[in-house]
C-alpha positions in Angstrom: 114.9 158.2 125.0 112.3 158.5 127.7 110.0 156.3 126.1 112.8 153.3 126.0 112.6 153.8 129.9 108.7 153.3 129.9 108.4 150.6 127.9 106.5 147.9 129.2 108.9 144.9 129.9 106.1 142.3 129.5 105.7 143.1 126.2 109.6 142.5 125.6 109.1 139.0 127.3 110.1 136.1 125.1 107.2 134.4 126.1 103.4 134.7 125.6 100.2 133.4 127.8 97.8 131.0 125.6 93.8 133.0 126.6 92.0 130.6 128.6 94.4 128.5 130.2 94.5 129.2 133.8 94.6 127.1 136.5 95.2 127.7 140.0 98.1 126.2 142.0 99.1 127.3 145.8 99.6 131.3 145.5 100.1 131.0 141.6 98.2 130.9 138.7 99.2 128.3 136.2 98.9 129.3 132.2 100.0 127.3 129.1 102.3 129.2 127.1 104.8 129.7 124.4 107.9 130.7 122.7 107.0 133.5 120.4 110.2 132.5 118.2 110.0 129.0 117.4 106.4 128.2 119.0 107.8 125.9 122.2 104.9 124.9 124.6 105.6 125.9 128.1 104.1 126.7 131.2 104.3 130.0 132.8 103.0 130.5 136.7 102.0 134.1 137.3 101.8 135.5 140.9 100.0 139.2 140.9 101.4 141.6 143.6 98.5 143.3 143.5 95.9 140.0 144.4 98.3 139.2 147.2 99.5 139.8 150.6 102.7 140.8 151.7 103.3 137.3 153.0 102.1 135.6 149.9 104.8 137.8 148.3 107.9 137.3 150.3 106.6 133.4 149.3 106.5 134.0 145.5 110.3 135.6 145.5 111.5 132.5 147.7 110.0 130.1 145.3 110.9 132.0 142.3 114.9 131.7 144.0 115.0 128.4 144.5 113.3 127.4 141.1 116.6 129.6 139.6 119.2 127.5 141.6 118.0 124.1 142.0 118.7 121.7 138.9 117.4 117.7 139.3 115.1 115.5 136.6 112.8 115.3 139.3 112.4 119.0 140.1 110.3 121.1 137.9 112.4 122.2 135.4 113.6 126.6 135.2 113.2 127.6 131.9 113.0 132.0 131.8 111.4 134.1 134.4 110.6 138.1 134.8 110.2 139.9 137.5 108.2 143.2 138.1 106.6 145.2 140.3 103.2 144.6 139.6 104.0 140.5 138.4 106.1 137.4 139.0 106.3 135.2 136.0 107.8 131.6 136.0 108.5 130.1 132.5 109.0 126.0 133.4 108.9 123.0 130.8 104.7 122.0 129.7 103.2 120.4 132.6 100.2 120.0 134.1 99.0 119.4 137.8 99.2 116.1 139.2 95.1 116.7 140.4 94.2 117.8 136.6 96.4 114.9 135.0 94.4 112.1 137.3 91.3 113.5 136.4 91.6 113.3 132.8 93.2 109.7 133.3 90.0 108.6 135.6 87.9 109.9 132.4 89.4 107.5 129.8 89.4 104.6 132.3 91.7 105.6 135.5 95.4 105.4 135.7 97.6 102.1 135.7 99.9 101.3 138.9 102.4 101.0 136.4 102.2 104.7 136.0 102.0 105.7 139.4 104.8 103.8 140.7 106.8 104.9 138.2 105.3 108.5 139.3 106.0 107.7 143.1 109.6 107.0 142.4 110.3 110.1 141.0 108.8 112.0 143.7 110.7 110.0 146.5 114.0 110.6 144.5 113.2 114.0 144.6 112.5 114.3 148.0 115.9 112.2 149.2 117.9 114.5 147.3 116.5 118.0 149.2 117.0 116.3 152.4 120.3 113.9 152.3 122.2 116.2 149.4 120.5 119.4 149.6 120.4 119.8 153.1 117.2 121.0 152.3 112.9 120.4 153.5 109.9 120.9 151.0 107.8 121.6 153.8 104.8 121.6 151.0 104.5 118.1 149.7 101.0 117.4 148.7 99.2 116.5 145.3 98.9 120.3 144.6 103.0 120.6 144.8 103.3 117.7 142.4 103.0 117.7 138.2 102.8 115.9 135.2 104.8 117.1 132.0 103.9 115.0 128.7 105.7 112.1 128.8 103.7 111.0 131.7 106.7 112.1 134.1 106.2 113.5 137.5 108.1 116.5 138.6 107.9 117.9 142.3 107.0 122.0 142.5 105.4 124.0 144.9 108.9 125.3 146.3 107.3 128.4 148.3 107.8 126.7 151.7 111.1 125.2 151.4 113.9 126.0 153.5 117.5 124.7 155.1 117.1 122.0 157.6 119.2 124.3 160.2 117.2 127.6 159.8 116.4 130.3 162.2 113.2 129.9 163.3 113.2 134.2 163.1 114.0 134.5 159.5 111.8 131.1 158.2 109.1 131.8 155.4 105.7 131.2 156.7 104.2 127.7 157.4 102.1 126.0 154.7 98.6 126.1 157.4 99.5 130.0 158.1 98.9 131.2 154.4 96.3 129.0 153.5 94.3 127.4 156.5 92.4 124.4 155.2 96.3 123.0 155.3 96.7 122.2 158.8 94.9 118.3 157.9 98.3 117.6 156.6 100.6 118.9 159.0 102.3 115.6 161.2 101.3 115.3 164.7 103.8 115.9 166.8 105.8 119.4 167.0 108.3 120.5 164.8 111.1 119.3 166.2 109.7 115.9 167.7 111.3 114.0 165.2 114.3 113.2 162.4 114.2 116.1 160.2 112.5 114.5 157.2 109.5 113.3 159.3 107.7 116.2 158.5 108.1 115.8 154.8 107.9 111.7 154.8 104.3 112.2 156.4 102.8 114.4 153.7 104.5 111.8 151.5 102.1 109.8 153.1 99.1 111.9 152.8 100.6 112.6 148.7 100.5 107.9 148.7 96.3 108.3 150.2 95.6 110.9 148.1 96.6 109.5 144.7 94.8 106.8 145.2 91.5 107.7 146.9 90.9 111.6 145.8 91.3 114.5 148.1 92.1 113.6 152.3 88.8 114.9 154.1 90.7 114.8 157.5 93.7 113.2 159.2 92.1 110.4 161.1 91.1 109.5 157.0 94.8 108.2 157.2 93.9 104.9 159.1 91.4 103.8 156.4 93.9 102.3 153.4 90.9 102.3 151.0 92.2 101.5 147.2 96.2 101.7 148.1 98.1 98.4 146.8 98.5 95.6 148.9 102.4 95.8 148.4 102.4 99.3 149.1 100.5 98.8 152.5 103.7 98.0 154.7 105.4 100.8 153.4 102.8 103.8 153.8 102.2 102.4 157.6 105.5 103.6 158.1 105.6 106.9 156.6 102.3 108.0 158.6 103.1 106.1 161.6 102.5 108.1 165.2 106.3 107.3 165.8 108.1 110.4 164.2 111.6 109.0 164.8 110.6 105.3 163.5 109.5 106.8 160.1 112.1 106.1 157.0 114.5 107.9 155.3 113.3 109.0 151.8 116.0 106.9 150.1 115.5 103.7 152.6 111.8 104.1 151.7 112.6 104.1 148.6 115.1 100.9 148.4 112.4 99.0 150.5 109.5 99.7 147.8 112.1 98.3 145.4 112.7 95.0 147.2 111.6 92.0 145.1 108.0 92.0 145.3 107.4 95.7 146.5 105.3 98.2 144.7 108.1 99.5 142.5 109.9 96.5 141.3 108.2 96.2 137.8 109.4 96.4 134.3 108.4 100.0 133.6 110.3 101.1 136.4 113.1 98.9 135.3 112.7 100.3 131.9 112.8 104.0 133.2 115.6 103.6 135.4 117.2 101.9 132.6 116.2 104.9 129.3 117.8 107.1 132.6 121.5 105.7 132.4 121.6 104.4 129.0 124.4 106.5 127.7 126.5 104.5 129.8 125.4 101.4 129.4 127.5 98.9 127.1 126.4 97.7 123.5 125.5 94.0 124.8 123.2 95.6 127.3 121.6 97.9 125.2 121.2 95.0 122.7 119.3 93.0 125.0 116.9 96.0 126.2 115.6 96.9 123.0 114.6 93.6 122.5 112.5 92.5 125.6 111.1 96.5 125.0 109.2 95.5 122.2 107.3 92.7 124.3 106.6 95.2 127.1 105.5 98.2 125.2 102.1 96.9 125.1 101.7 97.7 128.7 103.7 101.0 129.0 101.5 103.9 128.8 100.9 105.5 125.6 102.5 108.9 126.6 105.7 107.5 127.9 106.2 105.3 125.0 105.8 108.4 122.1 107.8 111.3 124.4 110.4 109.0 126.5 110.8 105.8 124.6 110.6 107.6 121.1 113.6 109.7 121.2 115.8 107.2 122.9 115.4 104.9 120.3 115.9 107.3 117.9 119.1 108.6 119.6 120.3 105.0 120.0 120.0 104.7 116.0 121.7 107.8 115.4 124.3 107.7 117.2 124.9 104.5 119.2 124.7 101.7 116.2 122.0 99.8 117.8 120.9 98.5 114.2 118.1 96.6 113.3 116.8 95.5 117.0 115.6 99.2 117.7 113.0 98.6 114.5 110.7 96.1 116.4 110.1 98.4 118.8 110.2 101.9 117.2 107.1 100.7 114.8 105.5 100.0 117.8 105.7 103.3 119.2 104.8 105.0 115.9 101.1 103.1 115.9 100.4 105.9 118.7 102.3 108.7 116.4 99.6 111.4 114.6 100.3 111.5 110.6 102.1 114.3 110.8 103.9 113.3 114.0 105.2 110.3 112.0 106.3 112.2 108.5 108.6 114.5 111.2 109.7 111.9 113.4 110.2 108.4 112.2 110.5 109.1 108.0 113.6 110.8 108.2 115.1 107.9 110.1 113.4 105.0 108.3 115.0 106.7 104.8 118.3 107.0 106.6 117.8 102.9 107.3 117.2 101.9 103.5 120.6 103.1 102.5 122.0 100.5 105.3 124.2 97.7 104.3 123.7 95.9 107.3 121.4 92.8 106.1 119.5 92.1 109.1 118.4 95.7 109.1 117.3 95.2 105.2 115.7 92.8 105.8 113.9 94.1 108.6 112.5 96.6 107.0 111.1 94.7 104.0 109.4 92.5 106.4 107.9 95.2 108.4 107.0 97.7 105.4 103.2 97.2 105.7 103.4 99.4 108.9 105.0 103.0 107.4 104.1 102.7 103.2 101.2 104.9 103.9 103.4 108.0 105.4 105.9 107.5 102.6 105.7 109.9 99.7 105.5 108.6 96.3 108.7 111.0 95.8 111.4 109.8 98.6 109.8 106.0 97.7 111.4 107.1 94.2 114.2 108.7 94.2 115.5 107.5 98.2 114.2 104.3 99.4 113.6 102.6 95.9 117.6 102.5 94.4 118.4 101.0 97.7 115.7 98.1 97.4 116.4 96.8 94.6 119.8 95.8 96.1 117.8 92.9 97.1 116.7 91.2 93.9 120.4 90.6 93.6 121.7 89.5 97.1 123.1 86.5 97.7 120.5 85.5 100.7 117.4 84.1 99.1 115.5 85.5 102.3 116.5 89.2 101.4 115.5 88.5 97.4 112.2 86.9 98.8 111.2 89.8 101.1 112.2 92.2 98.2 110.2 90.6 96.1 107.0 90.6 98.4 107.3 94.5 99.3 106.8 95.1 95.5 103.5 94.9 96.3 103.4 97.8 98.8 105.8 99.9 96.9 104.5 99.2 93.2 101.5 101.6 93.6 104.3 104.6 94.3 106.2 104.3 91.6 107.2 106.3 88.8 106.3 105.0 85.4 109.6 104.2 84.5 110.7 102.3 87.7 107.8 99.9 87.4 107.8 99.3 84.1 111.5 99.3 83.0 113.8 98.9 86.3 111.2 96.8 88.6 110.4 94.7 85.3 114.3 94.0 84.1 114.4 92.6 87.9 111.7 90.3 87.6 112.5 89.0 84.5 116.1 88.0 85.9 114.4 86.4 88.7 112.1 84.4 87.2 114.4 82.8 84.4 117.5 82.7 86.6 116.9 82.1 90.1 117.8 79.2 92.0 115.5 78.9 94.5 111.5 78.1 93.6 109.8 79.8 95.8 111.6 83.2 94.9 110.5 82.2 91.1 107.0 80.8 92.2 106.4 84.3 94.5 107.6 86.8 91.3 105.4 85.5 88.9 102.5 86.3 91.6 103.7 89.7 92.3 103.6 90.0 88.8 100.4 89.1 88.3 99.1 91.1 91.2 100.9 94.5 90.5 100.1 94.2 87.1 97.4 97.0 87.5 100.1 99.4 87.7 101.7 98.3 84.5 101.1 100.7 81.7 99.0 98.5 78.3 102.3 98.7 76.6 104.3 96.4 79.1 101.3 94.7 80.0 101.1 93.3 76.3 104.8 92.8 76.2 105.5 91.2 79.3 102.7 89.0 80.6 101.8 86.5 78.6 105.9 85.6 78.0 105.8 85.4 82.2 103.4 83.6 83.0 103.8 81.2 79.6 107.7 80.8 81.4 106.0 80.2 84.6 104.5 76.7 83.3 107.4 75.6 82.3 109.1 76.1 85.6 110.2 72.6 86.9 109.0 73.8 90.6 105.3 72.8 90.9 104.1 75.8 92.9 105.8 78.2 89.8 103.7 76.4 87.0 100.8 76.7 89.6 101.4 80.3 90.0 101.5 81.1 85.9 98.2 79.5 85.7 96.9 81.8 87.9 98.2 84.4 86.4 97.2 83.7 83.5 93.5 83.5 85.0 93.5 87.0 87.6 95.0 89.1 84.6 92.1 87.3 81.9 91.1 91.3 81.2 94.5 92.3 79.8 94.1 90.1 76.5 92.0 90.7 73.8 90.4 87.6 72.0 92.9 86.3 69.3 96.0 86.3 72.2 93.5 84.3 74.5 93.1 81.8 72.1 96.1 81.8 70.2 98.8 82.5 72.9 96.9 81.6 76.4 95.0 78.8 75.6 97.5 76.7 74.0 99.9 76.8 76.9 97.4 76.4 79.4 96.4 72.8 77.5 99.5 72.0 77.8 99.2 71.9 81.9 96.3 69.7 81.7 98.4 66.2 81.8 100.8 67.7 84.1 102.3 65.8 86.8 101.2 67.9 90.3 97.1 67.6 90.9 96.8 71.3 91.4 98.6 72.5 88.2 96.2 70.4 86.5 93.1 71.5 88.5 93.8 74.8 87.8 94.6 74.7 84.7 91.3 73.4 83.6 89.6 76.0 85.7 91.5 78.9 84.0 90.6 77.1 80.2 86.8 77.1 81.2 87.2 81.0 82.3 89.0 81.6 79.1 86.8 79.8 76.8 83.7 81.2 78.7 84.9 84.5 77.6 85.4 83.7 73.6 81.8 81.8 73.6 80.2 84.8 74.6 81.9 87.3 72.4 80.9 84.6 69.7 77.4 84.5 70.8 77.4 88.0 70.6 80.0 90.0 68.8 78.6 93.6 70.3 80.1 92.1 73.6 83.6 92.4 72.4 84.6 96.1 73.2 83.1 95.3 76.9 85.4 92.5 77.0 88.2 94.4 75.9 87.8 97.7 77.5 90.9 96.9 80.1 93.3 95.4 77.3 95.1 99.0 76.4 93.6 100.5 79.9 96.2 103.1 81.6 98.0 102.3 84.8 95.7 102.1 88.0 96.0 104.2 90.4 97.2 103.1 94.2 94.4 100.4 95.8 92.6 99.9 92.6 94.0 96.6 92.7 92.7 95.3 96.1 92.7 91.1 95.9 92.2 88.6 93.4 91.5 85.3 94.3 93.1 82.1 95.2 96.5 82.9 95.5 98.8 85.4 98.0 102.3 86.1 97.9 102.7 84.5 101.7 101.9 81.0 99.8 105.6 80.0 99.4 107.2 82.3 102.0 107.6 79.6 104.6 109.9 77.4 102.2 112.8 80.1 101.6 112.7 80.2 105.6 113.4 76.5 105.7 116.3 76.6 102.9 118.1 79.1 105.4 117.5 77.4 108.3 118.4 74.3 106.7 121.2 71.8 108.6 124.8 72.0 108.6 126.6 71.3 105.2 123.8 73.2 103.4 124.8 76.5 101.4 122.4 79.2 101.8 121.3 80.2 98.3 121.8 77.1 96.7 119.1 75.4 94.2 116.9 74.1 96.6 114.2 72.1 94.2 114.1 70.7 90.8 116.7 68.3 91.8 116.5 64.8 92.0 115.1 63.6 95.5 117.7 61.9 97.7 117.0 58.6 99.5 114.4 59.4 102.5 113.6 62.6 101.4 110.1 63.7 100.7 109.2 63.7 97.1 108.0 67.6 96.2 105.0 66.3 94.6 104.0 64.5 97.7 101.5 66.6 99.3 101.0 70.2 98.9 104.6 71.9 97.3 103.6 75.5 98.6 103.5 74.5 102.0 105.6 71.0 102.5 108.7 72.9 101.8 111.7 71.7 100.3 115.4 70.7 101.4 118.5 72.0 99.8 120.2 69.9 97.4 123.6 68.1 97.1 126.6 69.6 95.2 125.6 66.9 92.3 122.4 68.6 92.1 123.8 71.6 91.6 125.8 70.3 88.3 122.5 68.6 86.9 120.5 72.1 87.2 120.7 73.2 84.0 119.3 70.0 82.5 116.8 70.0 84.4 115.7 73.3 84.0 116.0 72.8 80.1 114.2 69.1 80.2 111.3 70.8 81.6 110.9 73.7 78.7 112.6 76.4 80.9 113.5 79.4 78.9 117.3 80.2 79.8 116.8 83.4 78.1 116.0 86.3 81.1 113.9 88.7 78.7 110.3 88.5 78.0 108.9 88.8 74.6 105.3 89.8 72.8 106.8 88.1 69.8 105.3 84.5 68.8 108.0 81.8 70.3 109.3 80.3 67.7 110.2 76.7 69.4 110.0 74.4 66.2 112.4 75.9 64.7 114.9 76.1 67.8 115.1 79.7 67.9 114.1 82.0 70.3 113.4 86.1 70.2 115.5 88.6 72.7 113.2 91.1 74.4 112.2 94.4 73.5 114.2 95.8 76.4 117.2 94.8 75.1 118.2 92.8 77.8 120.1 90.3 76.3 120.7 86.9 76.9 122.0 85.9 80.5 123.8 82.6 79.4 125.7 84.1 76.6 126.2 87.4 79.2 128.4 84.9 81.3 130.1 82.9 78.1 128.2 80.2 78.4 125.9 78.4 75.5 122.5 77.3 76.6 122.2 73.3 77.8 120.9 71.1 74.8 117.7 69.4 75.5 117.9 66.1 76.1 116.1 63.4 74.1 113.6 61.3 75.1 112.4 58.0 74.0 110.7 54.5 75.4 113.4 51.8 75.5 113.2 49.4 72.6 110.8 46.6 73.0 108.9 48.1 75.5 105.3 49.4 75.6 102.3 51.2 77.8 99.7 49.0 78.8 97.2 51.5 78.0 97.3 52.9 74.5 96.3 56.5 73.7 95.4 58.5 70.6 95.7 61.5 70.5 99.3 63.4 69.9 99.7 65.9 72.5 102.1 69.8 70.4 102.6 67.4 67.2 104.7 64.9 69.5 103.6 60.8 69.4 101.9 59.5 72.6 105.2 57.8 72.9 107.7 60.6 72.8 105.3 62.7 75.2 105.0 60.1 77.9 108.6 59.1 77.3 108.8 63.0 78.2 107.0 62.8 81.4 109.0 59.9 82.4 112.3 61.8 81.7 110.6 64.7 84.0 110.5 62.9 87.0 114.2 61.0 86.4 115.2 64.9 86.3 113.8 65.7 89.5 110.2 66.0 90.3 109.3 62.7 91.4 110.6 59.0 91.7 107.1 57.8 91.3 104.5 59.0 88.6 101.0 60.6 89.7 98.9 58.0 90.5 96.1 59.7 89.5 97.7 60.5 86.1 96.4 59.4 82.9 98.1 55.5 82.2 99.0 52.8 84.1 101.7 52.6 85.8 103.1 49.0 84.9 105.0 48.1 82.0 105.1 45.4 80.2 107.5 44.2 77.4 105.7 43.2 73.8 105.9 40.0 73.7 104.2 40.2 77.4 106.9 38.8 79.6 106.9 40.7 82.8 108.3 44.6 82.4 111.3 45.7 84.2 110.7 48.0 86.6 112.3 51.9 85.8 114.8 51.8 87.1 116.6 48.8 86.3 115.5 49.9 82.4 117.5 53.1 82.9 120.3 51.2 84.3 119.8 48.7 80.9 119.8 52.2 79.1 122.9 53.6 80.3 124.8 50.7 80.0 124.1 50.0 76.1 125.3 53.6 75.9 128.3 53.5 77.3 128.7 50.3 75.7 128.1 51.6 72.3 130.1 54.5 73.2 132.8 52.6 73.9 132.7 50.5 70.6 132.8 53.8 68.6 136.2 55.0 70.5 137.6 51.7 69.5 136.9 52.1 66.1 137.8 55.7 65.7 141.0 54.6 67.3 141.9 52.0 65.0 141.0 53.8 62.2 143.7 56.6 62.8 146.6 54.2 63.8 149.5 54.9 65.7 150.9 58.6 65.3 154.8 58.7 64.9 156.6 61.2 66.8 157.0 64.7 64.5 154.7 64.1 62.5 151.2 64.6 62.0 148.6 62.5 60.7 146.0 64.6 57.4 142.8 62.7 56.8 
């Protein structure tokens, strides 16, 4: 029992000193601290009773009171104390001394204004609301009464002096000069009573201004010299160390002068501040419009403010007051000055939360700006959280969200699981590519394909490449064909010799006549590569298992896949941003190119397709896509397939995966292609000999010329292959295209028209209840 009376209560305190951490600050000693349960920095000031006289003590108890009673965000804020005979200990929130702070900021290249007026204005506040609310003097105000917690915040200490405004002069504490001596440089000039009763403290607010801004006062008469304070602060000291006690300001008039247009603390961080202070009662528009003229000021806040101020407001205004995507701009800004860890604990959590968001702008958002938190995302939440919830996109109805999902494959591919890339992300592509409406989405899978391909395991690799890219050529947008080429080219290590020149070749040869410039450039440059490769395994057989050594390679880990050249997934991103920002009477998601080009618009193959952009089309259009698509080669079928196409004899393999054909999944029967032929009578003026996939010259240029009636161009290339007159046999001058198609069409609807009449005729007239047997 006795020993429960003798126990020592500092060892019972919730709270432990950090070893070497002492500073000294007035009559106390400053240590870092913290909570033994839980680990919470503080700060704890220790007076000793022992080091101290009596006066110094009667000090300590008055400041340890008033700490206890006085509540204000300015004020250094109470957290635990203990008192015993041998000890004072004051547990406050982590701060640091105002002196200490500056230092380290003159170190790393001196603190900004922005800070310190900021800084300034919380000390002022605090000082108005002692004097006009509290009834209340500091009576200590001075750089050592002032301190810095982490955020960069000032709070005003240094209570020991402080007392009512009313007090009997028998029962007041001590003066600041009578306890420490060296003090008496920052007492006013006149006596104590020779002015309002806030001159005294307004002064050293003055002395506080000098010293902030040119290092500790040597003497009064150091006053008069301004040195490095602000030009638009200048008007404003003058007043509070004027020789006039009664002229000087109130604390709070001081304060509404500096924030005059044009004074020292009219800026944006102070705006901001005063802004983060009240924003609970803000309404939604405001808050709306701060977050995003935050983003452009960040830059210039300083870095502690923005990670221990700015930080948990935006995260609180996500949470809880639906402020939706316009808090992301300026949160990933703030996390560029977050540790690793700092970011896992902080900004993760939240940024998981956002995936499983249906609001669109916030999606969309995120895909855009994924580049700036994939590194402190684990390959497991990337799984099994954020990935279900992506792949949303590849089926939205805005081609900008199915465009951005498609591009952060290439961030998120080296995190996932075998089966999401090679089963789900692969299903996804393959639906894209055969059935999207938009050509830039098509052209930018095909080289996200081709560049995640790495990560593929050899199985899909064999299944699926070859079948993409080989649809890719036949893609009526120029850009896609363009892309499979390349492709074909960037993955050359995945095929072993016989598919090179049975599978790859073939199709690329096909590319060489085709009508865009840069298909066909390319195209020849992948051939050479290819046939580069097959010459020198048949120079030299041994060669072949170096050639081959990637074909049945595992999957590559994350970054093994750095660049390849020539092409980027950004090439085509600037076109789905024109479809949706395309003029009124335009549907957002609706085929936007291989449509026939409307009178005084652009032709796609006139300059370059990846960049040019392309303009939605008309609701005809829309009927005529699936001719067009099927003209041009385009494989209706969604799947891909290793399995040898089997074209000549119209048929055409379902994929391995099972996935089925999409136009009979939605009842419909693929489009029949159409025929083509050169009208009777009618001739090239060049002739050519060779036959180009077992077709005659004829049919294959009567081919091209049905291309570009379905779409690609109203005029052919004119650096491609023939001329581009015709001339009829007998060499009377040729019609020109289109007056031929119009001659075309009407023979056939003539002809048509004959063989109604004679089916017609031939039935006879049918006699009311009865029916006619043939």
């Amino acid at each position: 029992m006795w020993s429960f009376f003798a126990r020592d209560p500092v060892k019972d305190f919730n709270y432990e000193i950090l070893p070497e951490t002492q500073e000294t600050s007035g009559i106390w000693t400053l240590h870092r601290g913290k909570r033994k349960i839980g680990g919470e920095p503080v700060s704890v000031f220790v007076y000793e009773v022992s080091t101290g006289t009596e006066e110094q003590a009667q000090l300590a108890k008055a400041a340890f009171k008033r700490m206890k009673t006085l509540r204000h965000p300015n004020i250094l804020a109470y957290v635990d104390g203990l008192e015993t005979e041998k000890s004072l200990y004051l547990v406050t929130e982590q701060v640091t001394s105002l002196a200490a702070h500056l230092k380290a900021q003159s170190d790393r290249g001196g603190s900004g204004e922005l800070e310190i007026s900021w800084g300034l204005h919380q000390i002022v506040k605090a000082v108005s609301f002692l004097v006009n609310d509290c009834h209340l003097l500091h009576n200590n105000l001075g750089i050592w009464s002032v301190f810095v917690d982490r955020a960069g915040e000032w709070k005003l200490g240094g209570l020991d002096h402080m007392t009512p405004e009313n007090e009997d002069a028998s029962t007041s504490l001590p003066s600041a000069k009578a306890v420490h001596p060296d003090m008496d440089k920052y007492d006013p000039p006149e006596s104590p009573n020779g002015g309002e009763k806030w001159a005294g403290d307004v002064w050293r607010l003055g002395c506080l201004i000098w010293e902030v801004f040119n290092g500790p006062l040597p003497r009064t008469t150091s006053l008069r010299s301004l040195g490095k304070i602000p030009k638009a602060l200048v008007p404003h000291y003058c007043e509070l160390v004027g020789a006039n006690a009664r002229a000087r300001p109130n604390p709070a008039r001081f304060l509404q002068n500096c924030r005059a247009r044009g004074g020292f603390l009219s800026n944006n961080f102070v705006e901001s501040n005063l802004f983060l202070e009240e924003i609970q009662i803000k309404d939604p528009a405001e808050k709306h419009q701060f977050f995003q003229d935050l983003s452009e000021n960040l830059d210039s806040f300083p870095e502690d403010f923005c990670k221990h101020k700015v930080l948990p407001q935006l995260l609180t205004a996500f949470e809880f007051g639906n402020a939706g995507a316009v808090v992301l701009t300026p949160l990933f800004k703030v996390g560029k000055f977050l540790s690793a860890e700092e970011y896992q604990q902080k900004i993760i959590p939240v940024i998981v939360k956002m995936f499983s968001s249906t609001d669109r702008a916030m999606r969309i958002r995120l895909l855009q700006q994924m580049e700036q938190f994939i590194q402190y995302l684990n390959d497991a939440a990337v799984n099994s959280q954020i990935f279900p919830h992506v792949v949303h996109g590849f089926t939205d109805t805005n081609p900008a969200i199915r465009e951005q999902t498609v591009k952060s494959m290439l961030l998120l591919a080296p995190k996932l699981n075998e089966s999401n890339v090679n089963q789900e992300l692969m299903r996804h592509f393959a639906r894209l590519q055969a059935r999207d409406e938009q050509g830039p989405i098509r052209c930018n899978t095909t080289v996200c394909l081709g560049k995640i391909a790495p990560y593929l395991n050899a199985g899909t690799r064999q299944r699926v490449l070859i079948s993409a890219f080989s649809r890719a050529t036949k893609d009526p947008f120029p850009a896609s064909r363009a892309a499979g080429v390349l492709g074909f080219a960037a993955t050359h290590n995945y095929y072993n010799v016989t598919e090179s020149a049975a599978r790859v070749l073939p199709t690329l040869c096909t590319l060489t006549v085709d009508p865009d410039k840069n298909v066909r450039d390319q195209a020849f440059k992948a051939i050479k590569s290819f046939l580069t490769k097959l010459e020198t395994v048949s120079e030299d057989p041994t060669k072949l298992a170096e050639i081959e050594k990637d074909v049945m390679s595992s999957a590559q880990p994350a970054g093994a896949a750095a660049s390849w050249a020539g092409w980027a997934v950004t090439g085509v991103s600037s076109l789905t941003s024109k479809l949706i920002r395309t003029g009124p009477g335009a549907e957002v998601g609706g085929p936007a190119d291989n449509t026939p080009v409307a009178a005084g618009t652009a032709s796609p193959r006139t300059g370059n397709p990846v960049t040019d952009g392309v303009s939605l089309a008309s609701s005809e259009a829309v009927k005529k896509q699936s001719s067009d698509w099927s003209s041009s080669g385009w494989d209706a079928d969604d799947s891909w397939s290793n399995e040898k196409e089997a074209d000549s004899q119209g048929q055409s393999s379902p994929g391995e995966d099972g996935w089925g054909n999409d136009w009979e999944e939605e009842g419909r029967t693929a489009p029949a292609t159409k025929s083509a032929a050169l009208p009777e009578g009618v001739r090239l003026a060049s002739e050519y000999d060779w036959d180009i996939k077992g077709d005659t010259q004829t049919d294959f240029l009567a081919n091209v010329s049905q291309r570009a009636g379905d779409g690609w161009s109203a005029e052919p290339a004119g650096d491609w292959g023939a001329e581009e007159s015709w001339e009829s046999v007998d060499g009377s001058p040729g019609l020109s295209k289109a007056e031929l198609a119009k001659k075309k069409r009407e023979e056939r609807r003539k002809e048509l028209e004959a063989k109604r009449a004679e089916r017609k005729a031939a039935k006879g007239p049918l006699k009311l209840g009865t029916r006619k047997l043939d």
